[in-house]
N, C-alpha and C positions, 0 to 999 in steps of 0.2 A: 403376579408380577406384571409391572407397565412393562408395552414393548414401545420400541420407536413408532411402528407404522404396523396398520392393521393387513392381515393378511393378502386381502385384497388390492391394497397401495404396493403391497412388496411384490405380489405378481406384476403387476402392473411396472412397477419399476426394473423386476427381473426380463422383461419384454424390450422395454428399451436398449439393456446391454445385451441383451441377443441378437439385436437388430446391427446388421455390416451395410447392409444396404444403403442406408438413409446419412445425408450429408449431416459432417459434425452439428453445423449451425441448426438442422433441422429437428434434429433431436436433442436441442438445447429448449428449443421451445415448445417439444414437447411433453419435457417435463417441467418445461414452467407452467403449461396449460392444463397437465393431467395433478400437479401439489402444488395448491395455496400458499402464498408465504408464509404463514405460521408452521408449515411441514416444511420447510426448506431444513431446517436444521437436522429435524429429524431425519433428512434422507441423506445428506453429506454426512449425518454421524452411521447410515447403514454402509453406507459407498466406504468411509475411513476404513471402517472393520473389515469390509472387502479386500481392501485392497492392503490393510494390514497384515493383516492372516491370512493371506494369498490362498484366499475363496474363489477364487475368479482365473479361466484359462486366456491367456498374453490378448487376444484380441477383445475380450472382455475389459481387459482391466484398460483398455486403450481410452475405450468406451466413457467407464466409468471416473479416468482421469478428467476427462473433458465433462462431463457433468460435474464434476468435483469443481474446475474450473470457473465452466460457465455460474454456478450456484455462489462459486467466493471470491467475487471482482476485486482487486486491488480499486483502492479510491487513486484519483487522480493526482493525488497529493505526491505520490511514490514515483510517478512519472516526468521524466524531465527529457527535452530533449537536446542534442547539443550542445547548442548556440545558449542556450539555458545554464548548462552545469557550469559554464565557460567560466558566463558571466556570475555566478553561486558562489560565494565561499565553503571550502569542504566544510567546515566547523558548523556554520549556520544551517547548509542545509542537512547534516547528521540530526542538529537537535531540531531542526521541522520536523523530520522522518520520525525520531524519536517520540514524536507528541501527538502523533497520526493513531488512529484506533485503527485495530487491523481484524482482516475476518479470522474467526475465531478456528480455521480449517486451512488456514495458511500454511503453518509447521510441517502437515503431510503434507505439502505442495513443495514444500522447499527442501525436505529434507529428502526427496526426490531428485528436486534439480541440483542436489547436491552432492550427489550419491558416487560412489569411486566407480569406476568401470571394471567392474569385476568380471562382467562377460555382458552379449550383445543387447537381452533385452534388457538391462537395467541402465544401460548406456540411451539404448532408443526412448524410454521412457523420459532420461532425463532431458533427452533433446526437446522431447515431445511437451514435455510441461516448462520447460524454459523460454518455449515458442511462445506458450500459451499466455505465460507470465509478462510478457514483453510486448505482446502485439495479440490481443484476445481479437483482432477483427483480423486476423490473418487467412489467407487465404488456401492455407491449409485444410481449414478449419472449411471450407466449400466444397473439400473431399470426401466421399465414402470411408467410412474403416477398412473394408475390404480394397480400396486403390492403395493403401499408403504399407500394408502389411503391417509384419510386427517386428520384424529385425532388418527393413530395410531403411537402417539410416541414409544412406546418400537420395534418398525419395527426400529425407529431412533437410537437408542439408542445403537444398534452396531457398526453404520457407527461413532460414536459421538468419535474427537479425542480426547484424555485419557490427554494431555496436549496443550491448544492454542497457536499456533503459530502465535498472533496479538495480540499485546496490543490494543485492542479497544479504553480505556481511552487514551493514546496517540494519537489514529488517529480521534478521537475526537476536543480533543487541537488543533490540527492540523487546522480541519474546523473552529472551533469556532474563530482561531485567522485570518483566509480566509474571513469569513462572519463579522468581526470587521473593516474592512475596506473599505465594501461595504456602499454606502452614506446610512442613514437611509430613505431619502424618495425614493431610491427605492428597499424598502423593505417593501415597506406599499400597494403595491398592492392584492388584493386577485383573486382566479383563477374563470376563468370563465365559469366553469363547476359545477354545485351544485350538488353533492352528493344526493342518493334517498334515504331517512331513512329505508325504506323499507327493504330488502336483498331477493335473492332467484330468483326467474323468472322477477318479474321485474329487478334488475338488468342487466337481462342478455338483457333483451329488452331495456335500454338506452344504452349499447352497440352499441345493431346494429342500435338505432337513432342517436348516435353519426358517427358512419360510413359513413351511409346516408349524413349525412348535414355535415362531415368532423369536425376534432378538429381544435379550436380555437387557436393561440398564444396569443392571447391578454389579459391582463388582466385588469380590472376596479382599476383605480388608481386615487386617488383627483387629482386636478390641483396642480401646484407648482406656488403658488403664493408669491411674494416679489415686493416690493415696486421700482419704474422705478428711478434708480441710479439719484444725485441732477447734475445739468450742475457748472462745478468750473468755479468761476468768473476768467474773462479775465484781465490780466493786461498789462500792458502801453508797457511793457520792451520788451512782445512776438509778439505785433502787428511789433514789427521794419521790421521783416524778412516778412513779408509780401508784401510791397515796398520799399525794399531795393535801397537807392539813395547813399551812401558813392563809388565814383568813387577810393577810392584809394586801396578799395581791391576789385577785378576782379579774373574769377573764371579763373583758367589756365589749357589750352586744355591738356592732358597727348597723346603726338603726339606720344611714345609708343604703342599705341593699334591700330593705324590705318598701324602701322611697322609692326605689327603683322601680322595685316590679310589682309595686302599687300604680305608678303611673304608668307602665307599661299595660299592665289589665283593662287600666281607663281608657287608654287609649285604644286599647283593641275592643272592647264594648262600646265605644263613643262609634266608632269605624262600624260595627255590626249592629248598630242600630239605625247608620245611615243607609243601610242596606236595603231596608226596609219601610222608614219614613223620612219627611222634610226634617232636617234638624234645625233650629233655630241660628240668629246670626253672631251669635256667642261659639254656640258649640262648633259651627264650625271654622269659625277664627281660632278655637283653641289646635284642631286638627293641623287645618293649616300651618300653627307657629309650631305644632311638634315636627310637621314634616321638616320644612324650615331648619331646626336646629336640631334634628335627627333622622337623616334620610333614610338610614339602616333599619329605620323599624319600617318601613315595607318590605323588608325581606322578611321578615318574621309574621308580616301580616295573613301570607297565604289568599291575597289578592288575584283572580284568576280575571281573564278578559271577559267572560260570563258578568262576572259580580263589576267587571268597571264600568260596561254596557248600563246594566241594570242601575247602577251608582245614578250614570247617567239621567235618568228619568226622577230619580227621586231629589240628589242634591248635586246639579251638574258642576257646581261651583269644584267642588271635592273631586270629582270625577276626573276634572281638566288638571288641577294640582298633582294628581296623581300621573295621567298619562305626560306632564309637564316633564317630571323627572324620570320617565321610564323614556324619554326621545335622545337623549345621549346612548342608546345602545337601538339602534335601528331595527336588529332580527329581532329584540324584543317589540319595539312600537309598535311594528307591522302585525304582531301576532295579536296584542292588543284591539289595535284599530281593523280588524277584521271582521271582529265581533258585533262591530255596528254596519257591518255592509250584510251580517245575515240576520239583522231585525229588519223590523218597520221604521221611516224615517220618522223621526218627531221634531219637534221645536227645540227641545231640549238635548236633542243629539247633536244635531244641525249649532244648536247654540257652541256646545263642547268641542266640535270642529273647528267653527269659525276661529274661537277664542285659540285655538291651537295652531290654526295657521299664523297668528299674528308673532307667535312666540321662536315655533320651530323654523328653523332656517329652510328647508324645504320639506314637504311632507313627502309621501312617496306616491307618484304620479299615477299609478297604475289603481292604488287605494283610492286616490281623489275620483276617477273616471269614473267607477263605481259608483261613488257616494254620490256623485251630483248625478249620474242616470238614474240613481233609485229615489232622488228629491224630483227628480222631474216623473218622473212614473207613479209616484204620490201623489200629484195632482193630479194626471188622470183619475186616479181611483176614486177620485171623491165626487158625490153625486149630486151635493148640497150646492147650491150657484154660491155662496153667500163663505159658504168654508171654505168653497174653492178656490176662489177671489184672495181670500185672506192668507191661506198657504201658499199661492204662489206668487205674492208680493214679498213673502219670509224667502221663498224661494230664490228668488230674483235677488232680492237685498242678500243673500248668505252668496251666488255666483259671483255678484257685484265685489265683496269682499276678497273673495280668494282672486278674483284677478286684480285689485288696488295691491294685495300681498304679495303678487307676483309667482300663487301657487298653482295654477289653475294653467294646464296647456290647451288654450283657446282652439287650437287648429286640430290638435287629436279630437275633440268632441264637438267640431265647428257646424255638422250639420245633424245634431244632435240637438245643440242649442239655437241654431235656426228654426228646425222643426217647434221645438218649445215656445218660441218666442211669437212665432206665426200662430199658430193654435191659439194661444193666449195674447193676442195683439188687441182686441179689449179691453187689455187691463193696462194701467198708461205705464207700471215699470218692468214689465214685457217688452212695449214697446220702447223702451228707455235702454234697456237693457239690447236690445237687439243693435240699435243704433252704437250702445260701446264696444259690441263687438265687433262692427263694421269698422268703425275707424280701427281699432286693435289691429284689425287684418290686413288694413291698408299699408 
């Protein structure tokens, strides 16, 4: 059998309502810190049965009111405050209230503050959760359970606000018309916990039996019996379609759909072969007008930032087409263009950037810084005077562009590309380049 909470959480939570000491607010956040919100439910459905089946002795259940509380906030929605209702028509703001989603642990809350005064603790209780309902930052609530007792209303009776800000009868309405739509038979279970008529220490000892052997969900419900539906008689007219012999209407193949994913296959073989080699200027003008007039089939491509990198070096033409249409969603681009900042710079990377600053409205700043330190650190590397020369004039003409584009923030990497430009001041668009960044900065 599932329980709510594992033995472990239910000590844990039996600790808290044993605890008099500790101010209400404190041990509100205590059990928000010791249950995750996906267990919040499960612990107000242990606290309900608590405090149902009067498992719990008066200073306990004070306790566990205020957790029950603190766990099932009223939304804002429910609150109004004078000058507010004044101005409200009753009508209008019933059916606001009416269309407010409410915690699903409200009903025990209410049907507490609503309870007849039969004798003192069930009077104190209702004070006690009426406070709660109306004013959860009250100052009350800054008290011990041990300051406030358990039947000492007039301790209450200060915190008690002077006019409610909840129509209870409303939020009432509200449930009754929730629970009008639930089927009646399952509404006819009863819980599988029996109450101890008793009160006092025993109580307190089916608690911690209940602990031990863990709480039940289940509850003892009749069977739902009804009669097994009658078979409707077969007639003559529906058996026809069963062996169908009339040759003159034949079912006609829709050769459409096999057009389809004929060209779908092409396409994704044309794609995995540019993976791998240059495609010619045919094949990939065809690529391009599928993308063109069907962008969805990159979603079916299984295109990963690995393979656009790589794309890159073979046919960067496709490569760019591709990242083109993935720059309308940003957290994808960047995951994309990541993958060229953990390669080696080439010409053909450098090319599929440039070409991408010209298109995207801004690239993202922190990917640029990157990319053009690891185009300048590529020059370094190379040992050849004659290759050297040669990349960092691509170099220099690929900087030059991204600030004509306006993508490039000159002053976050401003003595990054001085350092560059000085090193390389031999070479005349080095030194060409150094001078546009000067005026830039001016």
């Amino acid at each position: 059998m599932n329980s709510f909470l594992q033995l472990e959480e239910l000590t844990k939570l039996q600790k808290l309502l044993h605890d008099q000491s500790t101010p209400f607010q404190n041990l509100g956040r205590k059990v928000t810190q010791n249950f995750s919100n996906e267990q919040h439910f499960s612990v107000c459905s242990v606290l309900t049965i608590m405090l149902r089946d009067d498992l719990l002795p008066g200073e306990e259940r004070i306790v566990a009111l205020y957790l029950l509380l603190h766990l099932s906030p009223l939304g804002s929605e429910l609150k109004t405050d004078e000058k507010q209702k004044q101005q409200q028509d009753s009508k209008n703001k019933k059916k606001q209230l009416l269309s407010v989603a409410l915690p699903p642990f409200l009903p025990v809350l209410l049907n507490i503050a609503q309870n007849s005064q039969k004798f003192n603790e069930t009077q104190f209780e209702a004070f006690f959760v009426t406070i709660g309902l109306s004013d959860p930052n009250s100052d009350l609530f800054k008290q011990r359970p041990n300051q406030i007792g358990v039947n000492n209303i007039e301790r209450l009776k200060k915190y008690f606000p002077e006019s409610s800000k909840i129509d209870l009868q409303v939020i009432f309405t509200k449930f009754s018309q929730i629970e009008s739509e639930i089927p009646l038979v399952n509404k006819m279970g009863i819980g599988s916990s029996v109450p101890d008529p008793e009160k006092g220490k025993e109580s307190k000892k089916n608690v911690e039996d209940l602990i031990q052997y863990q709480f039940n969900t289940n509850e003892f419900k009749p069977p739902f019996v009804r009669p097994s539906p009658s078979i409707l008689q077969i007639l003559d007219n529906e058996l026809i379609w069963i062996d169908y012999e009339d040759e003159t209407l034949l079912p006609i193949w829709d050769q459409s759909i096999t057009n389809v994913k004929s060209n779908n296959d092409q396409f994704k073989n044309l794609l995995k072969k540019a993976f791998t080699s240059q495609l010619s200027q045919p094949e990939q003008q065809q690529i391009i007008l599928r993308l063109e007039n069907e962008p969805k089939l990159l979603e079916d491509s299984e295109i990963t930032p690995n393979k656009v990198k790589d794309l890159a070096e073979k046919n960067p033409i496709i490569s760019f087409e591709i990242l083109k249409r993935f720059s309308e969603d940003e957290e994808k681009i960047n995951r994309y263009l990541e993958s060229f900042i953990q390669t080696k710079v080439t010409l053909h990377s450098m090319e599929v950037i440039n070409k991408l600053s010209g298109v995207v409205k801004k690239l993202n700043q922190e990917f640029l810084n990157r990319f053009v330190s690891n185009c300048i650190s590529s020059c370094r590397e190379i040992k050849d005077k004659y290759v050297q020369g040669r990349h960092v004039r691509l170099v220099c003409a690929f900087i030059r562009s991204l600030m004509n584009n306006s993508q490039l923030d000159v002053k976050s990497m401003y003595t990054e590309l001085q350092s560059f430009c000085v090193n390389f001041s031999r070479i005349r668009d080095a030194s060409n380049l150094f001078r546009l960044i000067k005026n830039q900065m001016k």
